[in-house]
C-alpha positions in Angstrom: 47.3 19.7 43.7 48.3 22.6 46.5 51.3 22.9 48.3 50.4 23.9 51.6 52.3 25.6 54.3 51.7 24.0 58.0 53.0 26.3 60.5 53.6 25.2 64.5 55.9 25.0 67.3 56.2 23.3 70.4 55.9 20.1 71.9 55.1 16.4 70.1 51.3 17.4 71.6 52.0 20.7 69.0 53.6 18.7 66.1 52.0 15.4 66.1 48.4 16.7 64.9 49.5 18.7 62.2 51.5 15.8 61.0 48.6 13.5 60.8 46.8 16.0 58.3 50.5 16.4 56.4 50.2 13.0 56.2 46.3 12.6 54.8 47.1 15.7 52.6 50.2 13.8 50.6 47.3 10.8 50.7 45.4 13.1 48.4 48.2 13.7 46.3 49.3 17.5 47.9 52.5 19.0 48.9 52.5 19.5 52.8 55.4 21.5 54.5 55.8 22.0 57.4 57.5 24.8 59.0 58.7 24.4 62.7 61.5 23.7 64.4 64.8 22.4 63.0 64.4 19.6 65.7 61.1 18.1 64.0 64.6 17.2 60.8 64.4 13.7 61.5 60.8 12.9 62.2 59.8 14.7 58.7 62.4 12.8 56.8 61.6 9.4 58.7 57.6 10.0 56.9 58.9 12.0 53.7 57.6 14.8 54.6 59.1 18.5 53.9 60.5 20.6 56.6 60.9 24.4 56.4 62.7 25.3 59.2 61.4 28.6 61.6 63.1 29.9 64.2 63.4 30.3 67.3 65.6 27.3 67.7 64.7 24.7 70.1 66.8 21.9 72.0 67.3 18.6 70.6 66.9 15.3 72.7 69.9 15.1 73.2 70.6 18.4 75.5 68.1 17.5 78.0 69.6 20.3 80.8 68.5 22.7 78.2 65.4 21.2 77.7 64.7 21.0 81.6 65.6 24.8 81.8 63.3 25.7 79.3 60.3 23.3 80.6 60.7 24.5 84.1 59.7 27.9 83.5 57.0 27.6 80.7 55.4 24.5 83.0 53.9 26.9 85.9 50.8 27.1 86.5 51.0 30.8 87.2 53.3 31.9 84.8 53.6 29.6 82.3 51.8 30.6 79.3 54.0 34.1 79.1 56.9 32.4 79.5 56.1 31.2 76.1 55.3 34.6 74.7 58.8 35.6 76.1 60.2 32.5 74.2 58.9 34.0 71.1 58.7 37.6 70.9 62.7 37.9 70.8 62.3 36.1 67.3 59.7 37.5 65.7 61.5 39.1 62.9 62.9 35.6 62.3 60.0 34.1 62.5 58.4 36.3 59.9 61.3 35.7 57.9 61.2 32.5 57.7 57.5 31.9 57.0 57.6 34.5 54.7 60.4 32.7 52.7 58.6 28.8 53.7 54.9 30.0 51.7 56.7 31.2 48.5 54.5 29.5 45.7 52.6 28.6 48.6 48.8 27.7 48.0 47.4 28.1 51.2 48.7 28.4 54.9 47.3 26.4 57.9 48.3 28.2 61.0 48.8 26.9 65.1 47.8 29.5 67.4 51.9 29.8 68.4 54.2 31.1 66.1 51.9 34.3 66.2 53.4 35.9 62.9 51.2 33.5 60.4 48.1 35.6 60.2 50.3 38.6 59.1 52.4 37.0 56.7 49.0 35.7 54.8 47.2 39.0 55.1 50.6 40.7 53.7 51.0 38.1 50.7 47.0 38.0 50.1 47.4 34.1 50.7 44.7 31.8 51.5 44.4 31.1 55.1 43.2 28.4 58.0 43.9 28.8 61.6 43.3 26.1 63.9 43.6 25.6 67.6 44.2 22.1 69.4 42.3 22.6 72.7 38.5 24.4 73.4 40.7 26.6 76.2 42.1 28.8 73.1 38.5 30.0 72.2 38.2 31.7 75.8 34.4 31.5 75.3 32.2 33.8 78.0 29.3 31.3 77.5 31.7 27.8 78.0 34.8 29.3 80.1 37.8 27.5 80.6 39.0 26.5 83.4 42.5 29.0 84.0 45.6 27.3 85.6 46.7 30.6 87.5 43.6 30.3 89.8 40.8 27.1 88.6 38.0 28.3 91.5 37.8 31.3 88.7 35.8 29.1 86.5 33.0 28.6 89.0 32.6 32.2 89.3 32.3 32.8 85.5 29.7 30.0 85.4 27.7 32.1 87.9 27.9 35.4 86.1 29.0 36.5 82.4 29.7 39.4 84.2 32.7 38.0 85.9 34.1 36.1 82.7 33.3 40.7 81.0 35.4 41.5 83.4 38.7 38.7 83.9 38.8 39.2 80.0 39.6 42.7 79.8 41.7 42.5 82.3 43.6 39.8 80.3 43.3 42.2 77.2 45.3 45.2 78.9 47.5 42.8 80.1 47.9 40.8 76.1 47.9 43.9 74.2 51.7 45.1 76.2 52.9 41.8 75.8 52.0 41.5 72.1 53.2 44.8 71.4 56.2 43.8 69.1 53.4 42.2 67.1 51.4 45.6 66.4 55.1 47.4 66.1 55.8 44.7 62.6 52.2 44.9 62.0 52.9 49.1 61.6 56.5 48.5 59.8 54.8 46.1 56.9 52.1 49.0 56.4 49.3 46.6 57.9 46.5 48.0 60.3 47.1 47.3 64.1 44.7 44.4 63.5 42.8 41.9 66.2 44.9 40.8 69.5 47.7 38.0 68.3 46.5 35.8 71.1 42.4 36.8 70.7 40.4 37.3 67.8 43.7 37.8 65.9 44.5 34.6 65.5 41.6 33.2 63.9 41.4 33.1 59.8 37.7 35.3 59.0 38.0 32.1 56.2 38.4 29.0 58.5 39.0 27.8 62.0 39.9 24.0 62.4 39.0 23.3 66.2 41.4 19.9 66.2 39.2 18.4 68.9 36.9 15.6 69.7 33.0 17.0 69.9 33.1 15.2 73.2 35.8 17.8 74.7 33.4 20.8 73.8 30.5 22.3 71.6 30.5 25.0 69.2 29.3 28.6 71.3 28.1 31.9 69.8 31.5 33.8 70.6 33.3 31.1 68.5 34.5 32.9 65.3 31.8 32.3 63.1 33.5 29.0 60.4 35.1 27.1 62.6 34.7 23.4 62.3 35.2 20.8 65.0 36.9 18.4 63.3 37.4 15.4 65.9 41.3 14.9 67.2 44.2 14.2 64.6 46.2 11.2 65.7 49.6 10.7 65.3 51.9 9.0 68.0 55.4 7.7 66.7 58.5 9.1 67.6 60.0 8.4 64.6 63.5 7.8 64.8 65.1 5.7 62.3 65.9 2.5 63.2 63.4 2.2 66.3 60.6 -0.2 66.6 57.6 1.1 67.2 56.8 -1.2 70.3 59.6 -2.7 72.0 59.8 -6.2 72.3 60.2 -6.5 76.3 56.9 -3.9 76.5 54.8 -6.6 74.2 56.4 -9.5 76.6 55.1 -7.4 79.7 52.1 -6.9 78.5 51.1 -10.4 77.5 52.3 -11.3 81.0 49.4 -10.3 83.3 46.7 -7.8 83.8 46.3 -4.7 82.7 48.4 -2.1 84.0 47.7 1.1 85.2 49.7 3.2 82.4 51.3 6.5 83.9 53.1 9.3 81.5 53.7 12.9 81.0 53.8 13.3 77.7 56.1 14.8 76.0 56.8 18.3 77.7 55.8 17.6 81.8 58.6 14.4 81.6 61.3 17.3 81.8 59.8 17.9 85.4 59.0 14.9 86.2 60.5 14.7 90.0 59.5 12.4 92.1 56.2 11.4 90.0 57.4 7.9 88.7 58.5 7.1 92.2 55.5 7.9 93.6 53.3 6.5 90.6 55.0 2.7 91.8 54.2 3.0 95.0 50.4 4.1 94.3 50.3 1.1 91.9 51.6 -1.5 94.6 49.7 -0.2 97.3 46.7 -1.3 94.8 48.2 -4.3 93.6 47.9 -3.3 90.5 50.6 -3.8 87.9 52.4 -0.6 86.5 53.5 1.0 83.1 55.3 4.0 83.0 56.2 5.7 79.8 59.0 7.4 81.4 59.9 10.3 78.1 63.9 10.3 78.4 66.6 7.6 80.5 66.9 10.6 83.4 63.5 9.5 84.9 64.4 5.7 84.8 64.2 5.0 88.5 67.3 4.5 90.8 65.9 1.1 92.3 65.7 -2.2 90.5 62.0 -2.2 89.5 59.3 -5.0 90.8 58.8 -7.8 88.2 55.3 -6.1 88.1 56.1 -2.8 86.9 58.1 -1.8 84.0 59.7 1.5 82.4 60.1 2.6 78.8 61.0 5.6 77.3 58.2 5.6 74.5 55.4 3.7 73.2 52.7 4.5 71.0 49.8 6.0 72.9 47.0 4.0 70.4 48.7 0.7 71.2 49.4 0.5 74.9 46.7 2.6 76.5 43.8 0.7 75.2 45.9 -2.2 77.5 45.6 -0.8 80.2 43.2 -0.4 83.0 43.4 2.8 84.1 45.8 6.1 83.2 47.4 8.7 84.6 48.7 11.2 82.5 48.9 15.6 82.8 46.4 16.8 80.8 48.5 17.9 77.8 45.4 17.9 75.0 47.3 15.8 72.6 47.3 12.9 75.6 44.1 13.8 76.6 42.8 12.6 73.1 44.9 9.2 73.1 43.4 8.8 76.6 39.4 9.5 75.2 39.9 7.1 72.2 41.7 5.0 74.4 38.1 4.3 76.4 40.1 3.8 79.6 39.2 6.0 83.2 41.9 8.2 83.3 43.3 10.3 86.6 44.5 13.8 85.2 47.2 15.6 86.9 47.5 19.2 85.1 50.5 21.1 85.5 50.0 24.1 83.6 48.4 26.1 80.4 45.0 23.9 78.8 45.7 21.3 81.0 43.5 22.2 83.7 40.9 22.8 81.6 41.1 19.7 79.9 41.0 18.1 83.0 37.8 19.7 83.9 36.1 18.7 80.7 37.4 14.9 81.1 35.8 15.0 84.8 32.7 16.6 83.5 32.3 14.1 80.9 32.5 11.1 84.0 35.4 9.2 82.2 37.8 10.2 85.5 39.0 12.6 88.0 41.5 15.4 88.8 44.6 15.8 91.1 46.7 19.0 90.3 50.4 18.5 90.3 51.2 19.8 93.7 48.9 17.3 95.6 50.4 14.2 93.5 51.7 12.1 96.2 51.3 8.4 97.0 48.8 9.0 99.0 46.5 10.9 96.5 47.2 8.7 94.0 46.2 5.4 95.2 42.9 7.7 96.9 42.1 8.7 93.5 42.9 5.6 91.4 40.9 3.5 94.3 38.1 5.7 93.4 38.1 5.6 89.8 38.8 1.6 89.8 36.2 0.9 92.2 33.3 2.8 90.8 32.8 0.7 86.9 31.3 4.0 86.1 34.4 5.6 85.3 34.9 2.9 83.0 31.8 2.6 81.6 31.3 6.2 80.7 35.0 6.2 79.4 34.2 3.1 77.3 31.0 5.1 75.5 33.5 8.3 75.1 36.0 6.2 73.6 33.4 5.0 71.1 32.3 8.4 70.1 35.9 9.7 69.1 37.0 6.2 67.8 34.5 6.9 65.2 35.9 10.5 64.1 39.0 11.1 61.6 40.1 14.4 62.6 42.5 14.6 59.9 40.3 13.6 56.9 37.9 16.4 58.4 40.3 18.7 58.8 41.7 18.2 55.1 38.1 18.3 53.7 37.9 21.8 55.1 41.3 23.0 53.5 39.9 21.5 50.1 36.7 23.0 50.2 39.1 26.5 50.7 41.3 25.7 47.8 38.0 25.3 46.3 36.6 28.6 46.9 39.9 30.2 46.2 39.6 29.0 42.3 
């Protein structure tokens, strides 16, 4: 049996799908590791499964003003997504490091667009490689464009013209290629060529490509790398600390109580920025006369006020349990939640703050299972607009009912383990 060396960072939306496949691998009798942050320490040991920590370090739970410092800056719409870079790039000798020392005896390396310095240290070690990405918006396909957070009318353009998507493209390769200059300068130091852009081409394995979405979110195009698979989401949703129930009691209880809520969350990263988004979310929900669930992410969004006996406030619940409860959800886009809210077959309203979320938006409103409301417009007035919409047309929740059937009936992580078996394979 392999050991095989999982390499991500992030947020639970970055972690949670690569534990899913840890977790089918050891079902198949391998060794999964993976290497992220020392954070991740007690979810891997709550599921016995091996951590290799990789710098840079991140925040734990428990410094949340860190957290919220970091969260502000890499959840802008305009600037976001190099804030991340800029996260990085200050640790990518250490992050080399650390990989390098994490795949020693290694059988293979499986590789999140992130941490940047995989692809290197499996072209420098001659080891067996898969990349993967978790949303269609890493592909940054001419013929299926995404939808870009810094300016979203952009997408219509390149619809019209491949011309347009020629041209915002290389503009966006100047601009990669000086911010992933560290990665050509250790590229040069370990002897290796200058290679294929980190963020483009480069981080794609010439072997294997696991695209860790649903085939609902997006289809295969001819500027894909050429082996990629589309393996259906991997689901994983527990927080995993020890000694706390999956679902709380008092959530069961409120539940069972009455009708189907309207669920609203930000997931795991867009709860540090929360504001006034819980506030407004119980208002919306009242002025519908709908009850309200809000998965809240940490104690500092609880709300001030004694809540109404119809709403209630948890930190965490797993996604597969309580959204298929509810009747409607609002959540930001974040791929990870985007998947929970497909399977869940439940209209969803998406409010996208920043990076893929936009564009998964777009595809969740192309596929008719909900609508769209960017960040900025969230108010209690949009809200109850939008959710009045969606829960007054039973389209939305009949389209989101077929969806939901479609990706209920993939296993993204069996898929995605069949392809790293079929690798091993080859490599024998």
């Amino acid at each position: 049996m392999a050991r095989i060396i999982i390499s991500t960072f992030g947020s639970f939306g970055d972690v949670h799908p690569y534990v899913a496949i840890a977790l089918e691998l050891k079902a198949r009798g391998h060794t999964p590791v993976i290497a992220t942050s020392e954070v991740y320490r007690e979810k891997m040991d709550a599921l016995s499964i091996d951590l290799h920590p990789v710098r840079p370090p991140m925040p734990s739970y428990d410094e949340p003003d860190e957290i919220r410092r970091i969260v502000e800056d890499v959840m802008d719409a305009r600037d976001g997504s190099e804030k991340v870079m800029h996260l990085l790039l200050p640790y990518l000798h250490d992050i080399y490091s650390d990989l390098d020392t994490a795949t020693e005896g290694a059988d293979l390396l499986l590789t999140h667009p992130l941490p940047l310095l995989g692809p290197i240290v499996a072209q420098k070690k001659g080891l067996p490689w898969v990349s993967s990405v978790l949303a269609p918006a890493s592909f940054l396909s001419l013929y299926d464009p995404i939808v870009p957070p810094q300016w979203p009318a952009l997408y219509h353009l390149m619809r019209l013209s491949p011309w347009v998507g020629r041209a915002v493209m290389a503009l966006a390769r100047r601009q990669l290629d000086k911010l992933m200059k560290p990665v050509y300068e250790i590229r040069a130091e370990l002897g290796l060529p200058r290679g294929e852009q980190p963020i483009l081409a480069g981080q794609h394995s010439p072997t294997c490509v696991l695209a860790l979405f649903s085939k609902v979110m997006a289809a295969p195009q001819p500027d894909w790398p050429k082996r990629t698979i589309v393996t259906g989401f991997p689901f994983y949703d527990r927080r995993d600390y020890f000694g706390e129930a999956d679902m709380p009691k008092e959530l069961i209880e409120f539940l069972d109580a009455g009708e189907p809520p309207i669920v609203f969350t930000l997931g795991s990263s867009a709860i540090w920025v929360a504001r006034n988004f819980y506030r407004d979310s119980i208002e919306a929900a009242r002025a519908l006369g709908k009850r309200a669930l809000l998965l809240i992410g940490h104690a500092r969004n609880r709300p001030a006020d004694p809540l109404p006996p119809e709403v209630a406030a948890f930190e965490y619940a797993p996604y597969s349990e309580v959204l298929p409860r509810a009747c409607a959800i609002v959540h930001q886009g974040g791929v990870g939640t985007t998947g929970q809210g497909l399977r869940s077959g439940k209209p969803v309203l998406i409010v996208p703050h920043a990076h893929d979320q936009f564009d998964n938006a777009a595809r969740v409103v192309r596929l008719g299972c909900g609508r769209a409301l960017p960040r900025p417009r969230y108010s209690v007035t949009t809200a109850t607009n939008e959710l009045r919409a969606i829960l007054n047309n039973q389209n939305y929740a009949a389209r989101a009912a077929e969806i939901g059937a479609i990706v209920r009936q993939e296993n993204g992580a069996s898929a995605a383990v069949d392809a790293i078996e079929r690798v091993l394979t080859e490599k024998v």
